[in-house]
KEKE-3310 file (N, C-alpha, C; in steps of 0.2 Angstrom, whole numbers, plus 5000, padded with zeros to 4 digits):
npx = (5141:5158:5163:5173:5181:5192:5203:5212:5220:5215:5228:5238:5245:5262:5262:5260:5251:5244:5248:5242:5227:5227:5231:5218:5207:5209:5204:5194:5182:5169:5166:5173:5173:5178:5186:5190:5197:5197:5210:5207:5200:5189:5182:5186:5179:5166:5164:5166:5153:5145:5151:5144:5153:5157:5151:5161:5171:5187:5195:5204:5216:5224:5238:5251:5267:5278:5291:5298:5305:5297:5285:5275:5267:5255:5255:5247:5234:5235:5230:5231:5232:5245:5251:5261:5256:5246:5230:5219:5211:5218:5217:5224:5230:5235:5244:5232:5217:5208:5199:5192:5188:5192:5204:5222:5230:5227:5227:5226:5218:5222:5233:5249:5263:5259:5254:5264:5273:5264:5265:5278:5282:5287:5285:5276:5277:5271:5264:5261:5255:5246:5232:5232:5235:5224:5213:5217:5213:5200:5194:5198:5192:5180:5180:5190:5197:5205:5217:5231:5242:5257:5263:5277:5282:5286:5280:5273:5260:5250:5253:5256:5240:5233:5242:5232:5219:5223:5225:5213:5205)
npy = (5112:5106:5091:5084:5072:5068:5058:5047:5040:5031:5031:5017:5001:5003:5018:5029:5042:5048:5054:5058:5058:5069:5079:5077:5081:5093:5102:5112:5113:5119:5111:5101:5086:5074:5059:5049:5034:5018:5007:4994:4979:4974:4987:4997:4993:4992:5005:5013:5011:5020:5031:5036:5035:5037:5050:5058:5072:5072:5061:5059:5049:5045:5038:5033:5030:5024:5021:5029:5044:5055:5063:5051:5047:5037:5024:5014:5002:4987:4971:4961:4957:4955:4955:4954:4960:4965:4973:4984:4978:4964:4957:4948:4944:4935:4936:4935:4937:4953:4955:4943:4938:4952:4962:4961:4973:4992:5007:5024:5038:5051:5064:5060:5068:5077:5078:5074:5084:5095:5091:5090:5078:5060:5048:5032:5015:5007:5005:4995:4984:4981:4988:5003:5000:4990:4998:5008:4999:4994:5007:5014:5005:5008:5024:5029:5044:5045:5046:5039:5045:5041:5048:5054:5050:5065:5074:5093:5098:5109:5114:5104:5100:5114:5111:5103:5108:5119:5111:5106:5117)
npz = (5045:5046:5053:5067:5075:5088:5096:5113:5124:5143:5155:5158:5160:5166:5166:5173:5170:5154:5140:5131:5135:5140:5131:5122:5133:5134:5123:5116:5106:5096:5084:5083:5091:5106:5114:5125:5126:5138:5139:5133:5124:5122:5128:5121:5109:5111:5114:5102:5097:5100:5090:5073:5062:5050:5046:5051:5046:5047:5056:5072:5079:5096:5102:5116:5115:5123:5119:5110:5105:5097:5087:5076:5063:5060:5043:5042:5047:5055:5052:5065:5082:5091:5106:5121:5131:5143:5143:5150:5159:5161:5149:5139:5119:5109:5092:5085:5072:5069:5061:5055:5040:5034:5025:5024:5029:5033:5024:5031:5018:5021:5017:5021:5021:5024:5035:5043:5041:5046:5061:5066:5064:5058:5047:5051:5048:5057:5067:5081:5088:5098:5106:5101:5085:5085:5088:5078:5066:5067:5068:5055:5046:5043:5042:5032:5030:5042:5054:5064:5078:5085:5103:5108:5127:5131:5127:5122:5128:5129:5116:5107:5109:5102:5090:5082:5085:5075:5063:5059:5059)
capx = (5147:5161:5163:5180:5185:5202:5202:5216:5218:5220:5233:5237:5254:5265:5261:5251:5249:5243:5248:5235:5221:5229:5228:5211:5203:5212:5204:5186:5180:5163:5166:5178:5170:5183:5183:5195:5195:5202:5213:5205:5199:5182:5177:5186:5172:5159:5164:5165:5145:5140:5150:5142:5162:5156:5149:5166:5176:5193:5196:5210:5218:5230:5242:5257:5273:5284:5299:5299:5305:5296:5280:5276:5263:5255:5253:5243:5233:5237:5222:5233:5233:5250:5256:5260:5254:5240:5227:5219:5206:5221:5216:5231:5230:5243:5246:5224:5217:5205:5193:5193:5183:5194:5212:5228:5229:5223:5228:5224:5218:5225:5240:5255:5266:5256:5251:5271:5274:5260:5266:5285:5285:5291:5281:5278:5274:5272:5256:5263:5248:5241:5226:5233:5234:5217:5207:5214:5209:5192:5190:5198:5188:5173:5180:5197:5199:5207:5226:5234:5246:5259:5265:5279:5279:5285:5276:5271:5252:5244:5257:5252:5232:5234:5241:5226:5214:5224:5223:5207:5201)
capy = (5112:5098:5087:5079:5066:5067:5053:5048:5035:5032:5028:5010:4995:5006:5024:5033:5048:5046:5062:5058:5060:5077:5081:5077:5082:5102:5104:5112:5116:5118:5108:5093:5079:5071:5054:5045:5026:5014:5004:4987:4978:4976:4993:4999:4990:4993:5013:5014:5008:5026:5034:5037:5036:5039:5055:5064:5075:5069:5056:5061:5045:5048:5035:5035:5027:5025:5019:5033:5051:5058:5060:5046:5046:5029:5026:5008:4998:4977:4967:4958:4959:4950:4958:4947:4964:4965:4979:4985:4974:4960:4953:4947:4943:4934:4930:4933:4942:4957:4952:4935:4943:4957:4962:4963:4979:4996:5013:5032:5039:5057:5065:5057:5070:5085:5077:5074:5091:5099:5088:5089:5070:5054:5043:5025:5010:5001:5006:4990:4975:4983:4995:5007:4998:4988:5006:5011:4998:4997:5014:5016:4999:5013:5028:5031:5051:5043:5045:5038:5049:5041:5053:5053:5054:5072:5077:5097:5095:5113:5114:5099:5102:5120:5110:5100:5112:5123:5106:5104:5124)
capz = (5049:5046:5061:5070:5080:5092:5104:5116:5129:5148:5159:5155:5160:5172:5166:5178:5166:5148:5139:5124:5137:5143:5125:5120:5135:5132:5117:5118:5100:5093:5079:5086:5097:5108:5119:5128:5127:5142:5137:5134:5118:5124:5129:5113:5103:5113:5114:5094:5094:5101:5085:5067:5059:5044:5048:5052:5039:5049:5064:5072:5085:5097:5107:5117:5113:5128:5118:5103:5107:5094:5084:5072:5059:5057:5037:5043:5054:5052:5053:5069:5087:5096:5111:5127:5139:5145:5142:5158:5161:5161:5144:5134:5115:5105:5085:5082:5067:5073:5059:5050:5035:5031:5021:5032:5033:5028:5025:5029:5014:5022:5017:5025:5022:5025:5042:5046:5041:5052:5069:5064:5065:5056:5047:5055:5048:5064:5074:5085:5087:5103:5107:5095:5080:5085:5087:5070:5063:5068:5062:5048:5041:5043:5040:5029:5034:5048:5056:5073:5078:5091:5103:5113:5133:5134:5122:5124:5130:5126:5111:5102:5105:5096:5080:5081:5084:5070:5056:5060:5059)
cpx = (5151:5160:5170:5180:5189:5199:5211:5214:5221:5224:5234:5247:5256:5264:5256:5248:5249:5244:5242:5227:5222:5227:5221:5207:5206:5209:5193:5184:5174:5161:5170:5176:5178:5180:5190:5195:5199:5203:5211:5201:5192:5181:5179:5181:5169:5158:5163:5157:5143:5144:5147:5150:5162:5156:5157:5171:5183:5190:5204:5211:5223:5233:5248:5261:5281:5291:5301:5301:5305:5289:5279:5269:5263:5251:5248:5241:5233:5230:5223:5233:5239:5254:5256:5259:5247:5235:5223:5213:5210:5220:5222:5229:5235:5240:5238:5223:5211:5199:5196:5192:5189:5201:5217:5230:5226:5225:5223:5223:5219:5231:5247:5261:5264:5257:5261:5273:5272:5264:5272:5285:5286:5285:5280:5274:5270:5267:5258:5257:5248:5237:5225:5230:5226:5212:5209:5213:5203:5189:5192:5194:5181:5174:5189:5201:5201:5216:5226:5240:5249:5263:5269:5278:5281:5284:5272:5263:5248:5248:5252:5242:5233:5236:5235:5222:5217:5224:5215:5200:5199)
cpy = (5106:5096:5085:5077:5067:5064:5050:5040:5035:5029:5020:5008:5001:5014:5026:5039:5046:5052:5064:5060:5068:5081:5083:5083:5091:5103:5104:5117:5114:5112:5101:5090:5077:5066:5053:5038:5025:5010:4997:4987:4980:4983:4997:4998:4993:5001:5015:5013:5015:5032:5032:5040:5041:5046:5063:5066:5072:5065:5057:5056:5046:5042:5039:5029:5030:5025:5023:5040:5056:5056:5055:5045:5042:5030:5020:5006:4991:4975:4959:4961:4954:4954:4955:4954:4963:4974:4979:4982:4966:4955:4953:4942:4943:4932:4929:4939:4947:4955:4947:4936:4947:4956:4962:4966:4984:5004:5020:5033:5049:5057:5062:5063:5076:5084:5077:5080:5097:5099:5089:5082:5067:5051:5037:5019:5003:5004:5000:4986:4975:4986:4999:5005:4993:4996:5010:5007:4997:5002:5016:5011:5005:5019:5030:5037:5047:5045:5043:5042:5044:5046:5050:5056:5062:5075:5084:5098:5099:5112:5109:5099:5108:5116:5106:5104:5118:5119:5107:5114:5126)
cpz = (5048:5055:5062:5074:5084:5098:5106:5119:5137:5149:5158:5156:5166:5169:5168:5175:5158:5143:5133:5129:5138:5137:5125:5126:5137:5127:5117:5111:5100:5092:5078:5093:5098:5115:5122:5130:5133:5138:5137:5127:5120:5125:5122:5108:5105:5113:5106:5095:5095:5095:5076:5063:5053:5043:5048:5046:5040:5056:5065:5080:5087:5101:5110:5116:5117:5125:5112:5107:5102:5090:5081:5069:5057:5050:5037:5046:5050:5057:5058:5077:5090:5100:5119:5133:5139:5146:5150:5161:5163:5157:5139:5128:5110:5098:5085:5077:5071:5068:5052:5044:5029:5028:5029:5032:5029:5030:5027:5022:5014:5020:5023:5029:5023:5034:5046:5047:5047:5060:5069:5068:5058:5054:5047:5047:5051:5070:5081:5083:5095:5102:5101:5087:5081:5085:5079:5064:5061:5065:5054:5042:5040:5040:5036:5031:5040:5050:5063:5072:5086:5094:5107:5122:5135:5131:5126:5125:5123:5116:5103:5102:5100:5089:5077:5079:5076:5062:5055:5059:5052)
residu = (UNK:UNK:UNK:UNK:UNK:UNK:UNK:UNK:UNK:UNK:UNK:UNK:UNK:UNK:UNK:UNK:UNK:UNK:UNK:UNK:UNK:UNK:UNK:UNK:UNK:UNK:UNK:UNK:UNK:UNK:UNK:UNK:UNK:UNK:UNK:UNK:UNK:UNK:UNK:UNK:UNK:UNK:UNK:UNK:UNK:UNK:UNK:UNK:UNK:UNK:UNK:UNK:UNK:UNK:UNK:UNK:UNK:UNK:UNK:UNK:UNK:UNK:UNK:UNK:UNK:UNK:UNK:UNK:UNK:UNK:UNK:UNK:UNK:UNK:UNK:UNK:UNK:UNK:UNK:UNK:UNK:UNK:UNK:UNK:UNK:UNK:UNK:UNK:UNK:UNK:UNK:UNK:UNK:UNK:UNK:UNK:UNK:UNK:UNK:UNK:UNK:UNK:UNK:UNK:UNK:UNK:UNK:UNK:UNK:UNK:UNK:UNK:UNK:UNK:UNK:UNK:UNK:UNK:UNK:UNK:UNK:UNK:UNK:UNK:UNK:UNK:UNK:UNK:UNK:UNK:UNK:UNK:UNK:UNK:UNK:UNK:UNK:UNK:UNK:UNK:UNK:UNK:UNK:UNK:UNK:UNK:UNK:UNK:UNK:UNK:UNK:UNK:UNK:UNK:UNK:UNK:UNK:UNK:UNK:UNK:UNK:UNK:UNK:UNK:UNK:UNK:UNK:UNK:UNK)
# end
């Protein structure tokens, strides 16, 4: 049986609700594993150690993007962190690479446009240089079957799990 991924994140900065966790944690399939990181570099790391990436057919990431009013399908993650907020443990990281080693950034090697198609979104090239773009690149350096999907906040909860659950069927 294939395997999937769909992770999300908490509440995090001034939003008390994170609609990506509401997502994930709606979504009770067999065949799709689902987590939800806190919002912090550090535990992002250390949360990745307990998955085998390689392992999944798709990884499907989710954020939220307070300032978008619409989905956005990241086509990359940049091998930068620079954002002057603070993740939820109160660690701020400006203008640093995520790994000194690697290229500067790195794509999905999933369809762009199928996946826009599916979510009726938009596709980004701007994951920002928070959380987001730090979790996708982590992963995607392991496994390529990857996508971040930003969502906006009033995003339809059950709605949006059903296309998941229906890509991923």
């Amino acid at each position: 049986m294939k395997k999937y991924l769909v992770t999300g994140f908490t509440p995090f900065l001034d939003h008390k609700v994170n609609p990506t966790q509401q997502i994930v944690e709606s979504i009770e399939e067999e065949n799709i594993e689902t987590f939800v990181f806190n919002v912090s570099y550090d535990d992002v790391r250390k949360s990745l150690e307990q998955f085998q990436l390689k392992e999944y057919e798709r990884i499907i990431l989710l954020g939220l993007s307070s300032n978008r009013d619409h989905i956005s399908v990241e086509e990359f993650a940049y091998n930068e962190i620079d954002v002057d907020k603070p993740d939820n443990e109160g660690r701020v990281i400006i203008n640093q690479r995520i790994d000194e080693r690697e290229e500067k950034s790195i794509g999905t090697s999933l369809d762009h446009q199928e996946l826009c198609d599916h979510f009726k979104g938009s596709l980004s090239q701007d994951p920002g240089r928070y959380l987001c773009n730090y979790l996708y690149y982590l992963v995607l350096k392991e496994n390529r079957n990857t996508v971040f999907i930003h969502v906006p906040k009033e995003v339809k909860i059950s709605d949006f799990a059903n296309k998941i659950k229906q890509l991923l069927s």
